[in-house]
C-alpha positions as CSV (number, residue, x, y, z in Angstrom):
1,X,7.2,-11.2,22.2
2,X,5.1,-13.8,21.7
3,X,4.6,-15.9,18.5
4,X,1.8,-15.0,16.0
5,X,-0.6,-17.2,15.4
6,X,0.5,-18.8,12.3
7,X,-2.9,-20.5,11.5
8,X,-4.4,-17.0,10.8
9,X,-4.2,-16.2,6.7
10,X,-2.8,-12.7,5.0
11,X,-5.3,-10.3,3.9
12,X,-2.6,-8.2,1.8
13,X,-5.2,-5.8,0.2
14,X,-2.7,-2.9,-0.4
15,X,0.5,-4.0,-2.0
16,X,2.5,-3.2,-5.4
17,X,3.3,-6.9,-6.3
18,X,3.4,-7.3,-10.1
19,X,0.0,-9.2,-11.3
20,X,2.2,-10.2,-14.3
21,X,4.9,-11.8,-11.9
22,X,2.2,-13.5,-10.0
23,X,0.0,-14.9,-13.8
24,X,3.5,-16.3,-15.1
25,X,4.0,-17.6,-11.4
26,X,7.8,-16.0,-11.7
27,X,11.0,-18.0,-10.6
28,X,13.1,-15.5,-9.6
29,X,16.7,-15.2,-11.3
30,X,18.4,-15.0,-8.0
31,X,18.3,-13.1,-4.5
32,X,18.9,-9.8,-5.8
33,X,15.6,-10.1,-8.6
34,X,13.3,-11.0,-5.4
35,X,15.0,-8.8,-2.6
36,X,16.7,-5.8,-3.9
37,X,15.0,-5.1,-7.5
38,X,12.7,-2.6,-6.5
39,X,13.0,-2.6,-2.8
40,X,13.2,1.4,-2.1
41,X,13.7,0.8,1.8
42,X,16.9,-0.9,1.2
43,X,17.8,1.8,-1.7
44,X,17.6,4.7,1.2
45,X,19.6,2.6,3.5
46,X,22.2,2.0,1.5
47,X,22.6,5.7,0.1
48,X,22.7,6.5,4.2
49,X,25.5,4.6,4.4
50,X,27.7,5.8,1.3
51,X,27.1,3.3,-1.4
52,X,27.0,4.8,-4.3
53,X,24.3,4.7,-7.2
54,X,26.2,2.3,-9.4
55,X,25.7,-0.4,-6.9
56,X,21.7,0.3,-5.8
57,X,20.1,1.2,-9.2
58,X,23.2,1.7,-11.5
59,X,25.1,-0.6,-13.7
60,X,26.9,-3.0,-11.2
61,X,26.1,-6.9,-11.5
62,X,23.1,-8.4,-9.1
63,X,26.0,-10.1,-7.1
64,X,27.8,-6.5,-6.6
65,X,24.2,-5.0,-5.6
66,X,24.1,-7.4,-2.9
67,X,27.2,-7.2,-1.5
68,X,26.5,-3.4,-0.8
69,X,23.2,-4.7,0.9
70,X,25.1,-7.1,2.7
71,X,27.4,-4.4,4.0
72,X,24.9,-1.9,5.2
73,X,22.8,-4.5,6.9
74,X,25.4,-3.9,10.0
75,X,24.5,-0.6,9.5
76,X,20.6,-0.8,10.2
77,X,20.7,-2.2,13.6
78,X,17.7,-0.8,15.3
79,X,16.7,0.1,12.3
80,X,13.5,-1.7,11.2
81,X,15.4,-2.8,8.2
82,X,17.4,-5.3,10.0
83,X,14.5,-7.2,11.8
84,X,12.4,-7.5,8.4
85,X,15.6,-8.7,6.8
86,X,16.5,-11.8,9.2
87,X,13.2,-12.9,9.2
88,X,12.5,-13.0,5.5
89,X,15.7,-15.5,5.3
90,X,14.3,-17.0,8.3
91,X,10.8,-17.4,7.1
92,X,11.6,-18.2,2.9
93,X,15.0,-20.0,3.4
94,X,15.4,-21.4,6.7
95,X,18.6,-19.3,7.0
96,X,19.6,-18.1,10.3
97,X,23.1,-16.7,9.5
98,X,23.1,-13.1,10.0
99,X,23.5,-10.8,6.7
100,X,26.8,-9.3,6.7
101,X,29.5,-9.0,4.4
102,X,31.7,-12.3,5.6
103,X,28.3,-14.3,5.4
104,X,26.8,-12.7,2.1
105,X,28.5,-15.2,-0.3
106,X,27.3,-18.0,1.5
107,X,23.7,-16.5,2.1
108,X,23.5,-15.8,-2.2
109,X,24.9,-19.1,-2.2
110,X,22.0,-20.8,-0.9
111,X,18.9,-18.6,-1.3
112,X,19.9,-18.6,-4.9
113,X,19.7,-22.9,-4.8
114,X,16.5,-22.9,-3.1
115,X,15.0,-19.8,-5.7
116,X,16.3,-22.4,-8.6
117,X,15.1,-25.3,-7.3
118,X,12.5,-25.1,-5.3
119,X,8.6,-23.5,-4.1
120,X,10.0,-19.9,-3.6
121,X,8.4,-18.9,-6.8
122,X,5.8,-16.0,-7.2
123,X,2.6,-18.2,-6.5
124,X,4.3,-20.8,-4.4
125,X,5.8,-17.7,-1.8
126,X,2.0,-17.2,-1.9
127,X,0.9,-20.5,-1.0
128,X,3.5,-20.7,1.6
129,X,2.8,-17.8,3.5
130,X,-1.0,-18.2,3.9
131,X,-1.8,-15.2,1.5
132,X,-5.5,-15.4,1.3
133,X,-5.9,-12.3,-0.6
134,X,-3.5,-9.7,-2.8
135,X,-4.8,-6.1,-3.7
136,X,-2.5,-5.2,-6.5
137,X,-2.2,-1.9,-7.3
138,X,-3.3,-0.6,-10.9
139,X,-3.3,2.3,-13.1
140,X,-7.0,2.6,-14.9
141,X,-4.5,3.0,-18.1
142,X,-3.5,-0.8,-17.6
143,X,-4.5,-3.7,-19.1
144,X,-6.4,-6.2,-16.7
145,X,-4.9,-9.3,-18.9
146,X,-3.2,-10.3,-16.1
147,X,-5.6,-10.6,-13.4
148,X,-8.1,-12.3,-16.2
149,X,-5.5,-14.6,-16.2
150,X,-5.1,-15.6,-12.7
151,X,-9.1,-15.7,-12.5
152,X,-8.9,-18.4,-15.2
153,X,-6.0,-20.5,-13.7
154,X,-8.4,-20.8,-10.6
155,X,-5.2,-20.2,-8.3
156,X,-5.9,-20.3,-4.7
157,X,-4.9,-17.0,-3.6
158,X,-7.5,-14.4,-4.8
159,X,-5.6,-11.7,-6.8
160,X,-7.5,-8.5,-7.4
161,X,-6.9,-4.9,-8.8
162,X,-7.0,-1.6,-7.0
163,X,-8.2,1.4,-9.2
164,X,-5.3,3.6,-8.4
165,X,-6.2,7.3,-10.8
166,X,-3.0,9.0,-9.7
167,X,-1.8,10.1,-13.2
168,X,-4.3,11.6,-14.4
169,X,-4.2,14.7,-12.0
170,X,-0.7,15.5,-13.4
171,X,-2.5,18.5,-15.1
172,X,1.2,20.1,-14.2
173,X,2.9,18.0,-16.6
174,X,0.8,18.0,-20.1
175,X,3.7,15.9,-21.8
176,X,3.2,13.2,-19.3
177,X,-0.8,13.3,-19.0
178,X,-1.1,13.6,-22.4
179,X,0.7,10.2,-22.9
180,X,-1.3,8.7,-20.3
181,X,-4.2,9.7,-21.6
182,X,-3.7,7.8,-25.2
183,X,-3.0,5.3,-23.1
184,X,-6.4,5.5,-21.4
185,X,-7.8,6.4,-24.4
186,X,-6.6,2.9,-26.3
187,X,-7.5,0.6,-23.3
188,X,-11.0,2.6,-22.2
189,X,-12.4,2.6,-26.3
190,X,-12.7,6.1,-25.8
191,X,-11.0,9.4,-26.2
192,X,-9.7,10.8,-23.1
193,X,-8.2,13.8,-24.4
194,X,-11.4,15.7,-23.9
195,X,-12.7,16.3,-20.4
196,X,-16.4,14.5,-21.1
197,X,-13.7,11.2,-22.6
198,X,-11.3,11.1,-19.8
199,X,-14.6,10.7,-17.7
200,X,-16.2,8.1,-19.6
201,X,-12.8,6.5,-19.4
202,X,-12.5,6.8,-16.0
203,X,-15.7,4.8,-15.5
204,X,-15.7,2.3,-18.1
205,X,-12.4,1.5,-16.4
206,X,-14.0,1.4,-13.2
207,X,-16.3,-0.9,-14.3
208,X,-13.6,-3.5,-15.7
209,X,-11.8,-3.3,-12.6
210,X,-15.2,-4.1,-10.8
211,X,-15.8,-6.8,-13.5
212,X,-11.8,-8.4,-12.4
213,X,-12.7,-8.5,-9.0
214,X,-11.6,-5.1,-7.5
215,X,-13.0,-3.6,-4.4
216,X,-11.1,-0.3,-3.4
217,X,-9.6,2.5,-4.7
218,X,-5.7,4.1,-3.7
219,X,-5.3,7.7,-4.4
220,X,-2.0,9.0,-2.7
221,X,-2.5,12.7,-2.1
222,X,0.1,15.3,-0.8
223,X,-3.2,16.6,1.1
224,X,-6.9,17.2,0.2
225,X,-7.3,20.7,-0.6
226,X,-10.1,23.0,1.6
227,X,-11.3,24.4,-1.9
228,X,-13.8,23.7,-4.4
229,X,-14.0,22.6,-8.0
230,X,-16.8,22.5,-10.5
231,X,-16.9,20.5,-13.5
232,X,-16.7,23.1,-15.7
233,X,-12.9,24.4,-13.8
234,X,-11.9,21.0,-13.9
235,X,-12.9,20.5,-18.4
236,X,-10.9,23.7,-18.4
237,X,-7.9,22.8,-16.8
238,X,-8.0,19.2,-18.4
239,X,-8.1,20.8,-21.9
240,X,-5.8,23.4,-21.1
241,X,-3.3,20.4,-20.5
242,X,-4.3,18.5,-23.2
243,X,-3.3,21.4,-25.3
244,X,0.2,21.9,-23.6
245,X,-0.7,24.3,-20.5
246,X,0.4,23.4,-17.7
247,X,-1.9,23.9,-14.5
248,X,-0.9,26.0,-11.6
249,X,-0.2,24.2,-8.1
250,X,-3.6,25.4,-7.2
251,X,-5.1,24.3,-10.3
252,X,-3.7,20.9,-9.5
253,X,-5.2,20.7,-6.6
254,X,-8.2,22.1,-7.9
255,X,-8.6,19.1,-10.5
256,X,-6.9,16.1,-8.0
257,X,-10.2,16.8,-5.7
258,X,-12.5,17.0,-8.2
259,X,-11.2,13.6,-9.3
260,X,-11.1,12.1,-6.7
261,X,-14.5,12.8,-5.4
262,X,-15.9,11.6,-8.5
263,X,-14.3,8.3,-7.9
264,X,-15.6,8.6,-4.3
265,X,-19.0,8.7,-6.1
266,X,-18.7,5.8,-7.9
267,X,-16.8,3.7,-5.3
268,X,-20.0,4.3,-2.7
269,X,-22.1,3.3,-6.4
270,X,-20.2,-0.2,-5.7
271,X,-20.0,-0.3,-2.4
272,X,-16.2,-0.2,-2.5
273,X,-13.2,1.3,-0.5
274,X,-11.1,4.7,-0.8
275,X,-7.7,4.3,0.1
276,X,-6.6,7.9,0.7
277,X,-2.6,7.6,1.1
278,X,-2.4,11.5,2.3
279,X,1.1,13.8,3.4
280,X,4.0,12.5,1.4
281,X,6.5,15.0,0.0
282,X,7.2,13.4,-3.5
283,X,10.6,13.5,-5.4
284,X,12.1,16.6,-3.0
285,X,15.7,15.7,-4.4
286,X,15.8,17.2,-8.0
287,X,18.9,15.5,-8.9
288,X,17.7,11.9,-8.2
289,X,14.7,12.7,-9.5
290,X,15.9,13.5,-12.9
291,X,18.4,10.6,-12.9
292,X,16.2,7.6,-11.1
293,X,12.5,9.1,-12.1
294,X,9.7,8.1,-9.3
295,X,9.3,5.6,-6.5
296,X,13.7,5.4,-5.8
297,X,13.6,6.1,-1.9
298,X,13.5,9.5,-2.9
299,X,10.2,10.6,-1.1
300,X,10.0,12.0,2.3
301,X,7.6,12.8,5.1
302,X,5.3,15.8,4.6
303,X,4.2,18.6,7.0
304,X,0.8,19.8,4.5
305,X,-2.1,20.5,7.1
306,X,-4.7,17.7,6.4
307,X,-7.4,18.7,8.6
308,X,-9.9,21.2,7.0
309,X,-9.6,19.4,3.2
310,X,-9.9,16.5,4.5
311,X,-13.3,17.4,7.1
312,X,-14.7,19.2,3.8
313,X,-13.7,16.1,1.7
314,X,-15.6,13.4,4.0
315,X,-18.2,16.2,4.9
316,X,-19.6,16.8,1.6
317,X,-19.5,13.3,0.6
318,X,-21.9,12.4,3.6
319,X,-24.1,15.6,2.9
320,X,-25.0,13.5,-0.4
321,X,-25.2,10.4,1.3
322,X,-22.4,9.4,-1.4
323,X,-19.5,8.5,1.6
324,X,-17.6,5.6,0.8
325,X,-16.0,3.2,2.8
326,X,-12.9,5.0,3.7
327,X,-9.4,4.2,4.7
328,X,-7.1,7.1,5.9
329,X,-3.5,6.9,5.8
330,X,-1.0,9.2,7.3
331,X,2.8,9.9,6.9
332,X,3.4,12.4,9.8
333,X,3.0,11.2,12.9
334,X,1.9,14.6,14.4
335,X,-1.0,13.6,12.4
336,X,-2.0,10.4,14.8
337,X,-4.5,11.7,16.4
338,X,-6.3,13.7,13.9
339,X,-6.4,10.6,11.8
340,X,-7.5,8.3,14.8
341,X,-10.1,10.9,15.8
342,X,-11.9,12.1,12.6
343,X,-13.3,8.8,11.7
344,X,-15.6,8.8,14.6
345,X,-17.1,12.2,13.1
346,X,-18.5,9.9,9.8
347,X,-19.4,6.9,10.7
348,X,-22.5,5.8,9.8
349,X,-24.0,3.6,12.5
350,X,-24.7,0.5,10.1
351,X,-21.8,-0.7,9.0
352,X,-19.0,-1.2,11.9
353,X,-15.6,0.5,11.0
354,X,-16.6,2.3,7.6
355,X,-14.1,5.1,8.0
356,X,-10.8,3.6,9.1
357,X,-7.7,4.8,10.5
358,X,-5.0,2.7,8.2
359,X,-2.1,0.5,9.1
360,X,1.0,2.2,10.2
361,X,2.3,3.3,7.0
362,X,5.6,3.8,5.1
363,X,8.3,5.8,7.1
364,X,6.0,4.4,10.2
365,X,5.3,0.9,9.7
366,X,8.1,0.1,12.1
367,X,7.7,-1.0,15.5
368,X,7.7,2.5,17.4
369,X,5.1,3.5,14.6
370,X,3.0,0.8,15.0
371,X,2.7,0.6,18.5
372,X,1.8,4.6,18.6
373,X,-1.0,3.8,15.8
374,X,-2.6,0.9,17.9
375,X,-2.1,2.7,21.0
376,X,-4.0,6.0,19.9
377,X,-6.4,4.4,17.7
378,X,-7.1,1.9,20.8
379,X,-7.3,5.5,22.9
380,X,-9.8,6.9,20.3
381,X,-11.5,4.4,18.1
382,X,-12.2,0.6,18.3
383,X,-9.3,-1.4,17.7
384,X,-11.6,-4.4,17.6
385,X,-12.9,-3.5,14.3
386,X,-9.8,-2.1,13.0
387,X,-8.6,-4.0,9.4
388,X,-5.0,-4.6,10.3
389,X,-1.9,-4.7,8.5
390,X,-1.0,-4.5,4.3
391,X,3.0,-5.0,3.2
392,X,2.2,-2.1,1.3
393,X,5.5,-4.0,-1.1
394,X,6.9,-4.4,-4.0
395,X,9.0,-7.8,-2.9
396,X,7.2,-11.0,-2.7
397,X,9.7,-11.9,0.2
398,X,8.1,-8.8,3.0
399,X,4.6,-11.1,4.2
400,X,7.2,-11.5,7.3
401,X,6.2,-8.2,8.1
402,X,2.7,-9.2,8.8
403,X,4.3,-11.4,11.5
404,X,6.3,-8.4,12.7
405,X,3.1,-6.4,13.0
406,X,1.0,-9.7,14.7
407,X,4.3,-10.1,17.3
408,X,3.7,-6.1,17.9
409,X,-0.2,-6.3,18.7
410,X,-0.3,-9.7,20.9
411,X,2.6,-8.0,23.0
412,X,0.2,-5.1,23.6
413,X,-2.8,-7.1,24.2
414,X,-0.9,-9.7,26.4
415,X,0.7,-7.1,28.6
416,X,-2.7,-5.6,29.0
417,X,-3.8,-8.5,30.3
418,X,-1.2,-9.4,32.6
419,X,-1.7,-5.9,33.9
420,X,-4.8,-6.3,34.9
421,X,-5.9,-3.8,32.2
422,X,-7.8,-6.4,30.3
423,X,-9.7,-9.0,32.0
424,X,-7.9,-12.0,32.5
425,X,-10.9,-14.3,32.4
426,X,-11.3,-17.5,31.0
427,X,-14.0,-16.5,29.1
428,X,-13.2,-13.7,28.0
429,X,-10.2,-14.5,26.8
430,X,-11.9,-17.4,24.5
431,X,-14.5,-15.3,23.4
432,X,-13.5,-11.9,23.2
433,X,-9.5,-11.4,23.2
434,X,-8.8,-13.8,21.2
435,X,-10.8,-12.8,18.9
436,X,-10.0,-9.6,18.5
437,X,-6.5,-10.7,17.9
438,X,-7.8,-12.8,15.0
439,X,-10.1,-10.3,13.7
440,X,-7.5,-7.6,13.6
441,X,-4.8,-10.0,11.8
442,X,-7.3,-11.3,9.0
443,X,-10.7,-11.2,9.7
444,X,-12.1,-7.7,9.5
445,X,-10.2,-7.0,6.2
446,X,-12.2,-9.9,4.8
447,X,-15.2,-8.7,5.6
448,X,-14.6,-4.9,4.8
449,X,-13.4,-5.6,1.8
450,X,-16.4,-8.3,1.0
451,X,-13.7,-11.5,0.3
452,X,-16.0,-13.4,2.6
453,X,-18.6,-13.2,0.0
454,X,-17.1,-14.9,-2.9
């Protein structure tokens, strides 16, 4: 496949870097703190191939952790895995040994030099991989300090917060979303443990992430639900929980759409995206769930039926003229075309790609996934206007994977044109192809998101 176009920057506007990592421009302890801490791809791989807790997330030393990583990298061949980890040593170090467990002393060896000694810190990663842009993601209970911050330090790299409300439809849990909600309640001024003060909250919070830069939302969503909430079902369930109730499941639900269409609301108030991140099956394994909490390579892919919520989600929002720019997300492939197909349904005629079909995400962001996103949303959208790839990551080291995803699309558009199924014209190939290529790497997120305005 052909080399990406290096000169091209990273839009990364949905990722889970730490802002606080990025402010204190971090130097890493050693490979494992950059690599492994956190990294729930190489958990899962690892547990697939018999390593046992203590040496993922238990008590084992950072050397020990990598060692098992080093001897399940064998392990992952064909396996996305093993592609994204050669060329994060590639890219970073300039190693080109591959990872096994003969090499790994050597490899720790001299990544952990160059993390020591050299740029591979938080902000100089940054620098080096042509990050233009990182959209953190936030909880409205966290503090901003962080991103005020960066602003002040004037670093190159704009670093903005996503509005991410998640916790606050745990309405099944009232120990946990009563916490949260003192911890909205302190950071908002207000008291969110009545329904009209989690709602101030939620949009003073709004505001302050407006005020720091933000310009989208994230809201990851087993499904949308084809129901119906009013405000006064949703203050009821909210003060049931605040007063130890748990909500049903369909009370959940009930409350999570409300939510989120009241974000939706304010988001089109702003002029900002909705991330919808829809279909994932969260914390299935009860046992590692209780032991390792959330976000351990636990989660799977879901089978919910998205179709009717989600038409009555984006349907009722353009009935009020209140749709946001929206970005769809699937986990299930069966889902491909639905997702590729139902933005056509809502677009608005002035602005070009409002409602998006997202990256290729999570248990699909691998080449085969990838390729069958570009390919049907190519089939039944405009892949010109489509706003590319996010690392969706928790590791500084995975902007390799925006190469990995540029290497996928010029592959598709250059055997096109070799096929004779784009023109192979001089001209065209200046002025339109090309461009598309550099639109869909970079471009088009900069302007959906509005970076090219300030």
């Amino acid at each position: 496949m052909p080399f990406c176009d290096s000169r091209q920057p990273i839009i990364d506007y949905h990722c889970h870097l730490s802002p606080r990592d990025i402010a204190e421009d971090r130097r890493f302890e050693n490979l494992h703190a950059i690599w492994l801490d956190g990294d729930h791809y190489k958990w899962r791989a690892m547990r697939a191939n018999g390593i046992g807790e203590e040496r993922i997330t238990g008590a084992a030393s950072p050397r020990e952790k990598f060692q098992a990583w080093a001897e399940t990298v064998p392990h992952t061949l064909r396996n996305p895995l093993f592609h994204w980890a050669h060329l994060e040593l590639r890219r970073h170090f300039h190693i080109d040994d591959l990872l096994d467990d003969t090499t790994a002393q050597r490899i720790w060896d001299e990544a952990n030099r160059q993390l020591a000694t050299g740029d591979l810190t938080a902000r100089g990663i940054l620098r080096l991989m042509n990050v233009d842009v990182v959209g953190t993601t936030d909880d409205p209970a966290d503090s901003l300090e962080w991103h005020e911050r960066i602003a002040r330090d004037a670093f190159a790299t704009k670093v903005v917060p996503t509005f991410r409300p998640d916790a606050a439809a745990k309405v099944h849990d009232p120990h946990r979303v009563q916490a949260w909600a003192r911890r909205l309640s302190e950071v908002a001024g207000c008291g969110a443990d009545t329904f009209a003060g989690l709602i101030a909250a939620i949009d003073k919070r709004h505001a302050d992430f407006a005020a720091a830069g933000g310009r989208a939302t994230d809201h990851g969503l087993l499904r949308l639900p084809d129901t119906d909430c009013t405000e006064t079902e949703a203050a009821t369930i909210w003060h049931r929980a605040m007063a130890g109730t748990a909500a049903t499941p369909e009370e959940a639900e009930k409350f999570s759409l409300f939510l989120v269409l009241h974000v939706a609301r304010l988001n089109h108030a702003k002029d900002w995206a909705m991330q919808l991140h829809l279909g994932a099956f969260r914390d299935p394994n009860p046992h590692l769930a209780a032991a390792l909490g959330a976000d351990a390579g636990c989660d799977t892919i879901g089978d919910a039926v998205q179709g009717a919520g989600l038409v009555r989600f984006l349907g009722r929002l353009s009935a009020e003229n209140t749709l946001p720019r929206t970005i769809l997300y699937n986990i299930n492939p069966t889902d491909n075309a639905l997702f590729a197909a139902l933005p056509g349904s809502f677009q608005d005629g002035i602005l070009p790609g409002k409602i998006q079909w997202g990256s290729a995400w999570w248990f699909m962001d691998q080449e085969r996934g990838m390729r069958d996103q570009l390919n049907m949303l190519s089939d039944l959208g405009l892949l010109s206007r489509f706003i590319g790839m996010v690392t969706d990551s928790r590791s500084f080291l995975s902007y390799p994977r925006h190469e990995y995803f540029r290497r996928i699309l010029c592959d598709l558009i250059g055997t096109d044109v070799a096929s004779g199924r784009l023109p192979d014209d001089p001209t065209w190939r200046r002025e339109r192809i090309v461009p598309l290529v550099e639109n869909v790497c970079a471009q088009n997120a900069r302007c959906y998101f509005g970076f090219d305005r300030n």
